[in-house]
Backbone as XML, in Angstrom:
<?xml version="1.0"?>
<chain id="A" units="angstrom">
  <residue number="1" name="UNK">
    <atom name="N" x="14.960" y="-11.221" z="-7.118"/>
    <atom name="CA" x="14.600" y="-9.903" z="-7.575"/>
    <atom name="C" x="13.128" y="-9.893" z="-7.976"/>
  </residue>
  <residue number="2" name="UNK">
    <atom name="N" x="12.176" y="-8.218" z="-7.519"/>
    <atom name="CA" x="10.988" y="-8.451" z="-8.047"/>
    <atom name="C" x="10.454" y="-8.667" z="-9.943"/>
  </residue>
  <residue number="3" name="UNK">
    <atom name="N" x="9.570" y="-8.814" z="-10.175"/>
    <atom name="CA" x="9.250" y="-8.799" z="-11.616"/>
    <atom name="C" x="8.474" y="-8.066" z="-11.474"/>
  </residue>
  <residue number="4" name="UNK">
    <atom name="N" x="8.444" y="-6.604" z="-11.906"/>
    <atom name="CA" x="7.314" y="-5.358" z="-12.032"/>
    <atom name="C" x="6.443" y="-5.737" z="-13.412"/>
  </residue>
  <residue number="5" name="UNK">
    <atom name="N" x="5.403" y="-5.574" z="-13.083"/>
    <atom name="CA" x="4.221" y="-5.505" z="-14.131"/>
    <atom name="C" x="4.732" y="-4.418" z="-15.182"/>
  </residue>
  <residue number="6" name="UNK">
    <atom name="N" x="4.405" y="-3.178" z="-14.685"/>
    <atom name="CA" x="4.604" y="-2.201" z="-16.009"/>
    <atom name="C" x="5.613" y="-1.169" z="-15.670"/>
  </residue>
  <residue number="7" name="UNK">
    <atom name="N" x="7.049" y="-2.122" z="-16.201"/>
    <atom name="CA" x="8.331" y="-1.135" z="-16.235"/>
    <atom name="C" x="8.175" y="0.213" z="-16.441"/>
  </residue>
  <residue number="8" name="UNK">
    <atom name="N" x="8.833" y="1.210" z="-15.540"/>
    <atom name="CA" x="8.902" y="2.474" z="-16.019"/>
    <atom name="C" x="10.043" y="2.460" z="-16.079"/>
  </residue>
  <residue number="9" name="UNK">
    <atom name="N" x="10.189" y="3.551" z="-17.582"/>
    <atom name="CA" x="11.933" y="4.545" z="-17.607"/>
    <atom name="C" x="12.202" y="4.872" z="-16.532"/>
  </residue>
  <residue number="10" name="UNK">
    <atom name="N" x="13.162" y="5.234" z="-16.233"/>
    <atom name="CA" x="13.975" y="5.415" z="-14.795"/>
    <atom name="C" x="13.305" y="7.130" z="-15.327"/>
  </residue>
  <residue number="11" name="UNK">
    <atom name="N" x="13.091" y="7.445" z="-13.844"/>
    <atom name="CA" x="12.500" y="8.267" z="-13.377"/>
    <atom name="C" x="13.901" y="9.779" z="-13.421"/>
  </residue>
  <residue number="12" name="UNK">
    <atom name="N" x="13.742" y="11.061" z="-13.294"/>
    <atom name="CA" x="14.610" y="11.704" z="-13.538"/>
    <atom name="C" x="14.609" y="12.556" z="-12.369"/>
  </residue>
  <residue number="13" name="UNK">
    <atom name="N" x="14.935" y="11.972" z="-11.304"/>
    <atom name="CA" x="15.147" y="12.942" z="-9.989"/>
    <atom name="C" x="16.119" y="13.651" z="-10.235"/>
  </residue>
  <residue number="14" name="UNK">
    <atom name="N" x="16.089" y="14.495" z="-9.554"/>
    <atom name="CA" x="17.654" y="15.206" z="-9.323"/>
    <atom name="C" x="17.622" y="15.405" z="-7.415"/>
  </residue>
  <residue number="15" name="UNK">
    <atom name="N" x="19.030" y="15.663" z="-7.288"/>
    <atom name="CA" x="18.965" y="15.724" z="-6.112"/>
    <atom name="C" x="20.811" y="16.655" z="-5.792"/>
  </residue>
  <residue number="16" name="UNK">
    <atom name="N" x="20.642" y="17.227" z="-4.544"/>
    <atom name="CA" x="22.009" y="18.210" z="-4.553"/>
    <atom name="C" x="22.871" y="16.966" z="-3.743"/>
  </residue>
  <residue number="17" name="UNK">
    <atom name="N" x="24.072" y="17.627" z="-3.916"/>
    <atom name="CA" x="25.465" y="16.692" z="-3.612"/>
    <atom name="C" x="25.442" y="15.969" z="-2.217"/>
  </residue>
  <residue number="18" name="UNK">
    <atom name="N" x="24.517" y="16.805" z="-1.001"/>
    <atom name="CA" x="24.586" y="16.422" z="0.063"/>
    <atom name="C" x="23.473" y="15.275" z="0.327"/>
  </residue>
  <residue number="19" name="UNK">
    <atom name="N" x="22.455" y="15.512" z="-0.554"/>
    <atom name="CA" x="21.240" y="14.291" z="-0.567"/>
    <atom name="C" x="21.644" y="13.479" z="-1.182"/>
  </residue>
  <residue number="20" name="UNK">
    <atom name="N" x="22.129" y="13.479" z="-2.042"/>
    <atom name="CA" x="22.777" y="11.898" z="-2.894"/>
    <atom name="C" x="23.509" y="11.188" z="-1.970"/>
  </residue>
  <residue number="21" name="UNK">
    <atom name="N" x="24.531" y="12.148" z="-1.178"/>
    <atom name="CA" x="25.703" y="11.443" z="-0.494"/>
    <atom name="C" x="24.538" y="10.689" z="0.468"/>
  </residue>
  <residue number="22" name="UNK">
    <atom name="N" x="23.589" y="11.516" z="1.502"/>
    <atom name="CA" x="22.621" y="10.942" z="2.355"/>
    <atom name="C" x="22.287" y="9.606" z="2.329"/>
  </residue>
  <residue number="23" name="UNK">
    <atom name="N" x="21.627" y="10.012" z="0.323"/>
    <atom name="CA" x="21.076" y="8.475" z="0.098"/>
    <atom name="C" x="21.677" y="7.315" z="-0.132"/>
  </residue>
  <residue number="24" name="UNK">
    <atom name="N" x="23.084" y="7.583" z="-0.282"/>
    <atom name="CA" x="24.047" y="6.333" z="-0.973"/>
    <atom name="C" x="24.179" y="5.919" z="0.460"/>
  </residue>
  <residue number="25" name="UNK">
    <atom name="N" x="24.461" y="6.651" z="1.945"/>
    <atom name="CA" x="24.944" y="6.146" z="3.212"/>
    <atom name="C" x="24.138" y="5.529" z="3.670"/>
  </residue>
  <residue number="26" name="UNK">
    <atom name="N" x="22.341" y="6.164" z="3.504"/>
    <atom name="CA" x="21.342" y="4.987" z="3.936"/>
    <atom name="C" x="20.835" y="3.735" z="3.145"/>
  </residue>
  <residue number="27" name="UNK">
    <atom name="N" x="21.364" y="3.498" z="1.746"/>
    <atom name="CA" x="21.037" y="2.802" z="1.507"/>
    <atom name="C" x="22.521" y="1.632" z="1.872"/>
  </residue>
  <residue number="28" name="UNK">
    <atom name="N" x="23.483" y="2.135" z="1.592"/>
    <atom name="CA" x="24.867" y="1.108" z="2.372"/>
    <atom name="C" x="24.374" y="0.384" z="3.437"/>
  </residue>
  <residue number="29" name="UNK">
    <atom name="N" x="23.956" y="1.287" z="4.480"/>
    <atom name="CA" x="23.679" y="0.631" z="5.700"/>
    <atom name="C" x="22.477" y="-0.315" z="5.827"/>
  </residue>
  <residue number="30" name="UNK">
    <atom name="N" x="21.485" y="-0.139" z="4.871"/>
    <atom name="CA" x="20.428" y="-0.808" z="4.542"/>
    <atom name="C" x="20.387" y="-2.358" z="3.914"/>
  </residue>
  <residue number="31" name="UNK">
    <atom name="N" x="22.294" y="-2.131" z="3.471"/>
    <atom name="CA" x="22.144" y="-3.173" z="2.518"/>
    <atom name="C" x="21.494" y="-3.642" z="1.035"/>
  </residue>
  <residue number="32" name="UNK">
    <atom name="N" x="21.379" y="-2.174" z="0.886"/>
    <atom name="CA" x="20.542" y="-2.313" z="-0.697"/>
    <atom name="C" x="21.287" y="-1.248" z="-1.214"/>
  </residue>
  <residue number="33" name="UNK">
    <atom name="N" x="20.746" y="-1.557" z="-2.754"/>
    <atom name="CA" x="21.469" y="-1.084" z="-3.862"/>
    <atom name="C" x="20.754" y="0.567" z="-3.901"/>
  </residue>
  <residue number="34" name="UNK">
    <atom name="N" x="21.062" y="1.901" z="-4.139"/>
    <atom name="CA" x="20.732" y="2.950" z="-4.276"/>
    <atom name="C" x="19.340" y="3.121" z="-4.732"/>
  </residue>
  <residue number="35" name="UNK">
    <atom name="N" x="19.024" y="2.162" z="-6.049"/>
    <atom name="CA" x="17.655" y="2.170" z="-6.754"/>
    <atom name="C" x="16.784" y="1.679" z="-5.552"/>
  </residue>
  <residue number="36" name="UNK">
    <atom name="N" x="17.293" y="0.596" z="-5.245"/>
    <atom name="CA" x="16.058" y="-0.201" z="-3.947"/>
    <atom name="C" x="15.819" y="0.389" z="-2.954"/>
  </residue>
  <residue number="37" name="UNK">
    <atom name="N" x="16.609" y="1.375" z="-2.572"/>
    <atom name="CA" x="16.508" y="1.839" z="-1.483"/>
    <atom name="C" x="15.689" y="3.635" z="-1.783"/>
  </residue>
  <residue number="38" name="UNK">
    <atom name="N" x="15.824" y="3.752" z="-3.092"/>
    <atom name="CA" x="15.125" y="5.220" z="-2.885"/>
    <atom name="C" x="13.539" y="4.440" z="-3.291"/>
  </residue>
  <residue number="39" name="UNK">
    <atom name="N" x="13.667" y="3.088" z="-4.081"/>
    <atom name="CA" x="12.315" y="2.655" z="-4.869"/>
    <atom name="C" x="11.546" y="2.539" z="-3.194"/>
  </residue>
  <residue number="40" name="UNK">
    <atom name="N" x="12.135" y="2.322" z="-2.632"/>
    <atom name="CA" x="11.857" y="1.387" z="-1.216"/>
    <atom name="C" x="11.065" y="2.879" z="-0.268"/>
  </residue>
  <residue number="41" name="UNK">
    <atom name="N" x="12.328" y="3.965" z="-0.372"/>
    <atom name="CA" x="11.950" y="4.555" z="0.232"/>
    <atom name="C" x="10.859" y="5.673" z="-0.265"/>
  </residue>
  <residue number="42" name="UNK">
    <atom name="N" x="10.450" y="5.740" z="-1.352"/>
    <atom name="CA" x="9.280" y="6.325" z="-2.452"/>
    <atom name="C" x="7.929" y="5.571" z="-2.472"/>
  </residue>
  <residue number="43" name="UNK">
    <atom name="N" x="7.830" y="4.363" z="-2.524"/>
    <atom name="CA" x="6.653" y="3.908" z="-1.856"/>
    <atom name="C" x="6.333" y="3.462" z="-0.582"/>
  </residue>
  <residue number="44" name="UNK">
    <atom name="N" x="7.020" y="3.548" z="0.361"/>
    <atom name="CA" x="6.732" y="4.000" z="1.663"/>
    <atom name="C" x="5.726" y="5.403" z="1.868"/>
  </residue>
  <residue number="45" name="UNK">
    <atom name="N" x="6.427" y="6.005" z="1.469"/>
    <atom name="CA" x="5.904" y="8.154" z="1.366"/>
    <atom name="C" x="4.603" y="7.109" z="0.900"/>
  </residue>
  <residue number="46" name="UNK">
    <atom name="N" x="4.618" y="6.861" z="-0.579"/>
    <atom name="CA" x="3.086" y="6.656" z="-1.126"/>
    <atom name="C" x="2.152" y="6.222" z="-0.413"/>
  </residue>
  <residue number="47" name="UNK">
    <atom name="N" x="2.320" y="4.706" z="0.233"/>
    <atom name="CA" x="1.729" y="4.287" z="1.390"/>
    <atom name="C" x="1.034" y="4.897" z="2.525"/>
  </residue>
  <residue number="48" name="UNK">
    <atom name="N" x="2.016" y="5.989" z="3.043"/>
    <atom name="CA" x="1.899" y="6.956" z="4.076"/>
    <atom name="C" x="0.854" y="7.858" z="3.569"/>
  </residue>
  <residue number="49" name="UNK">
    <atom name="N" x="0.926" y="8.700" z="2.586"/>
    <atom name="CA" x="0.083" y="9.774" z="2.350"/>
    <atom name="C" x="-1.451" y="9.006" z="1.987"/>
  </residue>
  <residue number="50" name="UNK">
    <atom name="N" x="-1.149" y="7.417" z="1.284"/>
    <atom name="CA" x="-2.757" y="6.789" z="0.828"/>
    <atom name="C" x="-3.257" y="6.933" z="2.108"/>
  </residue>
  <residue number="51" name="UNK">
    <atom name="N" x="-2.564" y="6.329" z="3.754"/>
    <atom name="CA" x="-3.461" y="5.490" z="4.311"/>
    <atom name="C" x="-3.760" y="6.781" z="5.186"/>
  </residue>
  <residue number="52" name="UNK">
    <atom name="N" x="-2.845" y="7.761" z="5.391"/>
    <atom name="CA" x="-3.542" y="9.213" z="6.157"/>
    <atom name="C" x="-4.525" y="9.601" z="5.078"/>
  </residue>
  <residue number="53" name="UNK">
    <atom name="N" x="-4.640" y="9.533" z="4.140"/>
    <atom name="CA" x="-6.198" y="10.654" z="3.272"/>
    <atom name="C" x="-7.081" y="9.020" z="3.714"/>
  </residue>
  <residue number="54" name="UNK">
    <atom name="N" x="-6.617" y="7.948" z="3.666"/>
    <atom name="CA" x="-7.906" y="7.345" z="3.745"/>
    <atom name="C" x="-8.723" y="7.433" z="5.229"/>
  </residue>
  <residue number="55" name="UNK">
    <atom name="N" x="-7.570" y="7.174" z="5.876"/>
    <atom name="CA" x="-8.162" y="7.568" z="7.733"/>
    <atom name="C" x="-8.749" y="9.097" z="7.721"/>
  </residue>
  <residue number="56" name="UNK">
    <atom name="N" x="-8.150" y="10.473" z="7.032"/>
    <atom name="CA" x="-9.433" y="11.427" z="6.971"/>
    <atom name="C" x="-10.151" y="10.828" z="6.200"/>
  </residue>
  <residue number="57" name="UNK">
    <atom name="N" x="-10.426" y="10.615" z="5.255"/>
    <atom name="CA" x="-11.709" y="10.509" z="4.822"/>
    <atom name="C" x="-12.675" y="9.370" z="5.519"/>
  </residue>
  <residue number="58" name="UNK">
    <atom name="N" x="-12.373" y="8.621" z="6.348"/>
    <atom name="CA" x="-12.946" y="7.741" z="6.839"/>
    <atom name="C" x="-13.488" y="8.973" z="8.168"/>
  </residue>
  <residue number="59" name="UNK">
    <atom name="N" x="-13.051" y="9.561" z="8.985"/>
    <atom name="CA" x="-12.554" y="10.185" z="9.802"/>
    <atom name="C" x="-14.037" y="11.160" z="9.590"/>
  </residue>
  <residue number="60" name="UNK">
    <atom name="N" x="-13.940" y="11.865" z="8.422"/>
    <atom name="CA" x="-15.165" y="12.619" z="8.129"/>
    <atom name="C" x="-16.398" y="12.273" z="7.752"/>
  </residue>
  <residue number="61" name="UNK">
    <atom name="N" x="-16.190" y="11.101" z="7.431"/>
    <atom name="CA" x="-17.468" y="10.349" z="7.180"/>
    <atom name="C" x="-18.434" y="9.901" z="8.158"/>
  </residue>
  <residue number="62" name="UNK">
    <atom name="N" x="-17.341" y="9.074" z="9.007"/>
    <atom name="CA" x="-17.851" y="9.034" z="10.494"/>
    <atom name="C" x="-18.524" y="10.229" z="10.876"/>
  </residue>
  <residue number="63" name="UNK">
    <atom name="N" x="-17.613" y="11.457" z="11.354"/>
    <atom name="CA" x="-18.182" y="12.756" z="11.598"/>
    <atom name="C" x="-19.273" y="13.251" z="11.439"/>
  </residue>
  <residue number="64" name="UNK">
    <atom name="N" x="-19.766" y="13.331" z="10.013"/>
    <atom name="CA" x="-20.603" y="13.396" z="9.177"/>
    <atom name="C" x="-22.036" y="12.636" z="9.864"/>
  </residue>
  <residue number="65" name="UNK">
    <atom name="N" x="-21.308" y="11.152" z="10.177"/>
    <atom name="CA" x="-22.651" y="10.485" z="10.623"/>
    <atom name="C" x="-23.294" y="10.324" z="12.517"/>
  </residue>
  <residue number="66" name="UNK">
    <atom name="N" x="-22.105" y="11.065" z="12.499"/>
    <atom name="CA" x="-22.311" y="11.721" z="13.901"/>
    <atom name="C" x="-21.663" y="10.231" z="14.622"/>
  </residue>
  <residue number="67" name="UNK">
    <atom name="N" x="-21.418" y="9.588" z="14.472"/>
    <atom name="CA" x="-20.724" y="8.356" z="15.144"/>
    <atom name="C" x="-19.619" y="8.804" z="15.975"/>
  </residue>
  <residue number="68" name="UNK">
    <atom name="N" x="-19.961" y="8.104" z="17.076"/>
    <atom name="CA" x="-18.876" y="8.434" z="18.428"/>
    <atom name="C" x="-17.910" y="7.970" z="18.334"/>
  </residue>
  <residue number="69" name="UNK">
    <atom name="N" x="-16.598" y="8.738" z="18.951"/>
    <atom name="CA" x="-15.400" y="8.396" z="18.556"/>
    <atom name="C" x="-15.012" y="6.774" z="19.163"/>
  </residue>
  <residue number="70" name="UNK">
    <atom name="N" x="-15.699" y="6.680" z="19.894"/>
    <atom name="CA" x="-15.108" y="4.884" z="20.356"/>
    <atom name="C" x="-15.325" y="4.312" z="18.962"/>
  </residue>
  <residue number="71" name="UNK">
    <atom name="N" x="-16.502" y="4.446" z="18.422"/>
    <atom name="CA" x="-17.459" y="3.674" z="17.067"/>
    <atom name="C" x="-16.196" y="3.686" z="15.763"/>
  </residue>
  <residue number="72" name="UNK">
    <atom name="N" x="-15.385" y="5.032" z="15.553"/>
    <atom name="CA" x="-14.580" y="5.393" z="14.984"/>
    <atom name="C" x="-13.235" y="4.487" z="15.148"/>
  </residue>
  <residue number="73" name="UNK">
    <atom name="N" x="-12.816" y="5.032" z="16.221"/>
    <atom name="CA" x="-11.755" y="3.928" z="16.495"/>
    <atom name="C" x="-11.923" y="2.773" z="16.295"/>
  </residue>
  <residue number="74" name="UNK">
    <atom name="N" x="-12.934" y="1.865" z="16.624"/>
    <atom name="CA" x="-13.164" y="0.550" z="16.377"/>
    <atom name="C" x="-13.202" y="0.205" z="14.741"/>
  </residue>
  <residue number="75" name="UNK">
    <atom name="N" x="-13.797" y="1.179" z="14.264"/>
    <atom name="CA" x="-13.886" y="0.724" z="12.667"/>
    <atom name="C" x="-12.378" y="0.868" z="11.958"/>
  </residue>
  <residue number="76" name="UNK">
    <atom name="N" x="-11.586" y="1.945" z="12.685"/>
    <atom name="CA" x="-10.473" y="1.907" z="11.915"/>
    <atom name="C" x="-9.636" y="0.650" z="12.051"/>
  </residue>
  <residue number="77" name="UNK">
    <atom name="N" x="-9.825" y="0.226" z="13.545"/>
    <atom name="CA" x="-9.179" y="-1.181" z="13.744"/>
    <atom name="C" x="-9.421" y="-2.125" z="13.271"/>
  </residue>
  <residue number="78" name="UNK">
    <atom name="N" x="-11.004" y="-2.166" z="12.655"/>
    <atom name="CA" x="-11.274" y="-3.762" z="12.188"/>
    <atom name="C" x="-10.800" y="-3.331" z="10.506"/>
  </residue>
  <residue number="79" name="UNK">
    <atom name="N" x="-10.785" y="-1.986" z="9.533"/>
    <atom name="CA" x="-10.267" y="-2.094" z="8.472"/>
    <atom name="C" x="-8.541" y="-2.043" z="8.221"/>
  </residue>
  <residue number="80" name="UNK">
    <atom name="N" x="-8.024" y="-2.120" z="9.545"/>
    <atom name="CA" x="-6.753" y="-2.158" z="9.323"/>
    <atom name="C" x="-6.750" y="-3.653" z="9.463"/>
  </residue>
  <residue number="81" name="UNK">
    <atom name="N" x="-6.840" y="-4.041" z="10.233"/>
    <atom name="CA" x="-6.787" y="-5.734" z="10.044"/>
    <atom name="C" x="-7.585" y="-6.457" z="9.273"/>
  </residue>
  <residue number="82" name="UNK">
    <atom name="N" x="-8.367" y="-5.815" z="8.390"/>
    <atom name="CA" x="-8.876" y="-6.348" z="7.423"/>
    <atom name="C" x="-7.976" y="-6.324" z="6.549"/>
  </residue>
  <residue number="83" name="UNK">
    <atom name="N" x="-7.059" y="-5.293" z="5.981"/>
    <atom name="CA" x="-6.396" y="-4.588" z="5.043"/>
    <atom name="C" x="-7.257" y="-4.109" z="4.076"/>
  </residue>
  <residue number="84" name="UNK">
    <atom name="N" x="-8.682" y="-3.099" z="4.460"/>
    <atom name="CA" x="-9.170" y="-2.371" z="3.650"/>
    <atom name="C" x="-9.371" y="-1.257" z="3.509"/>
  </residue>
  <residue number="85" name="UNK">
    <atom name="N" x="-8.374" y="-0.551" z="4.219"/>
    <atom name="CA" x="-8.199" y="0.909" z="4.429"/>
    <atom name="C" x="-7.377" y="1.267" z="3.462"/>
  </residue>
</chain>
């Protein structure tokens, strides 16, 4: 099991009868416990929305500097395999 740095209170979602049921079936099939699987599936989303605002903002910057889209593409590739995007 992980060891989180700075425990939070359980969080107070709510959710209607048919999304709960949703989430209890994908997390069954997942093999994880309800918490792991919404914790799991909540920083995913987070992930997703960081690394799309960071690709626009990378995106406009480029733009900005008038850099050609090959130049663009290439930079996004070397900061994804950097992991500094």
């Amino acid at each position: 099991m992980h060891q989180y740095r700075s425990p939070v209170p359980s969080l107070n979602v709510t959710f209607a009868e048919h999304e709960l049921a949703l989430l209890r079936l994908a997390a069954a099939s997942a093999g994880q416990s309800l918490a792991r699987f919404v914790r799991g599936a909540a920083l995913a989303e987070a992930w997703e929305h960081h690394l799309r605002a960071a690709y626009e903002d990378m995106h406009r910057n480029l733009s900005e500097q008038g850099a050609p889209l090959a130049d663009r593409a290439t930079y996004l590739a070397v900061v994804a395999q950097e992991g500094t995007l």
